[in-house]
N, C-alpha and C positions, 0 to 999 in steps of 0.2 A: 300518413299513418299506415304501418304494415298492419298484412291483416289477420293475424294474430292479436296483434293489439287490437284492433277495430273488434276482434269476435270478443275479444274480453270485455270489453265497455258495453258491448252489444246486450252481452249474455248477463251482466250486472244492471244496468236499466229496464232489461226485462221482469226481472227475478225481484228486484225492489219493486216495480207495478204490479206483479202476482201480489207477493208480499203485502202489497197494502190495499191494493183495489180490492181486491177479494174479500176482504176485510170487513171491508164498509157495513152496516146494516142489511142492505137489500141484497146484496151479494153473498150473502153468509151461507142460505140452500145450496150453491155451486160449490162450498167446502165443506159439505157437510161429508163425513167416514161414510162410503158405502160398502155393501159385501162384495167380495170376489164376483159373485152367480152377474150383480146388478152391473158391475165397472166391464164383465166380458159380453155380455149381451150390449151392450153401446161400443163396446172396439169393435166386436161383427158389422154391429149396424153402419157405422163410421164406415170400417174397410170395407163391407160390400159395397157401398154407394160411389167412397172416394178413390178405390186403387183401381179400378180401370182393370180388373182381374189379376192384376199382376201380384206375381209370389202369393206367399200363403200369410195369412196373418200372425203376427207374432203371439207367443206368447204371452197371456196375461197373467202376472204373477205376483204374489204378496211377498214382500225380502225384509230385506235391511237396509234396501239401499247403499249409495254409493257416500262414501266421507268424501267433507269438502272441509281441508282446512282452511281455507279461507272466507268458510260459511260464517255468518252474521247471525246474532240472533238465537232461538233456543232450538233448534234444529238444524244440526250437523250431520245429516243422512238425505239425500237427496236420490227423488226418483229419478230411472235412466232407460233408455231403450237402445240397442244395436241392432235394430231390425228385426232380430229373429227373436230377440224377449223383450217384453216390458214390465220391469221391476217396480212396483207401486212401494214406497216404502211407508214404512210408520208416520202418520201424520199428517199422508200423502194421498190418501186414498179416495178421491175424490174423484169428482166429473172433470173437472177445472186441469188437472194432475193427468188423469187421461188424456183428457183433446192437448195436451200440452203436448204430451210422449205421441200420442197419434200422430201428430204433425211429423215427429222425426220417423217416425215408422213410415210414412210414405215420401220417405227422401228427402227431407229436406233436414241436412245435417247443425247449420249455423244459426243461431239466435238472426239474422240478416235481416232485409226490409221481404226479402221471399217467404220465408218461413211465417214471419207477424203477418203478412197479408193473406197466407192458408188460416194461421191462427184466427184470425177473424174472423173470417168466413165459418171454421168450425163451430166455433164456440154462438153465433148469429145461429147458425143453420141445426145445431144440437143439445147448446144448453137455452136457445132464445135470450139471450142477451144483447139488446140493444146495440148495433154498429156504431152508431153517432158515439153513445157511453163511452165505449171499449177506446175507439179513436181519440174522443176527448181526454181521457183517461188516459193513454199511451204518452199521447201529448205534454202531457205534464210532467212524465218523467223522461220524456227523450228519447224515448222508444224508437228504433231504427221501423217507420211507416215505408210504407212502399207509396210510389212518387202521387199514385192516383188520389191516395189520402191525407198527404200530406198539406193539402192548400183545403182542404173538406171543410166543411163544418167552424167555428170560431172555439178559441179556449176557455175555459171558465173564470179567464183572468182578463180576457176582453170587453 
């Protein structure tokens, strides 16, 4: 599999377990709209602890987001970061939507089993959401895990 294709399937198994996990009842606080003042005081917090000093922290910004025509679903604007902005779009405004872009903001470019394995850590260490959950949950939809968690914990189909 090239890995172009591999970051495409990558980036689609991610975005369907945002997509639904989040969802759930007890997860709904992590999606909840926050304001601009509340989403940049948690990018600070995040980048001073995680970026090791390096660069300046991005921009945090309310847009339009990016069109995805091949978005599913009632939302076709998706939030985006290139290091030096993070574009929160409509609908998007969330902690969850944050620690997502944060992740790309301190390098790590690809949906990958690299990126899910910061992903996890962030979201454990800043919104308190269970690791065993997140993992379980990844699980379910394919989520590229990094190798350390991939034999972890049992499914909820076990």
């Amino acid at each position: 599999m090239d890995k172009q294709y591999r970051e495409m399937i990558n980036t689609r198994r991610l975005y369907k377990f945002e997509g639904e996990f989040f969802y759930q009842p007890e997860y709904k606080p992590f999606i909840k709209q926050l304001p601009i003042t509340r989403l940049r005081t948690l990018g600070q917090l995040i980048w001073d602890n995680e970026s090791n000093g390096k660069y300046l922290i991005p921009e945090i910004r309310f847009g339009k987001g990016i069109y995805h025509t091949q978005a599913r679903g009632k939302n076709f604007y998706y939030s985006w970061c290139d290091r030096q902005t993070i574009e929160l779009a409509p609908t998007q405004r969330d902690m969850i939507t944050l620690i997502h872009e944060m992740v790309h903001a301190l390098g790590y470019d690809y949906h990958d089993s690299r990126f899910v394995g910061k992903y996890i850590y962030l979201l454990k260490k800043y919104a308190g959401i269970s690791k065993k959950e997140l993992i379980l949950g990844m699980k379910e939809y394919s989520v590229a895990l990094p190798v350390k968690y991939r034999k972890s914990y049992r499914s909820h189909q076990q």
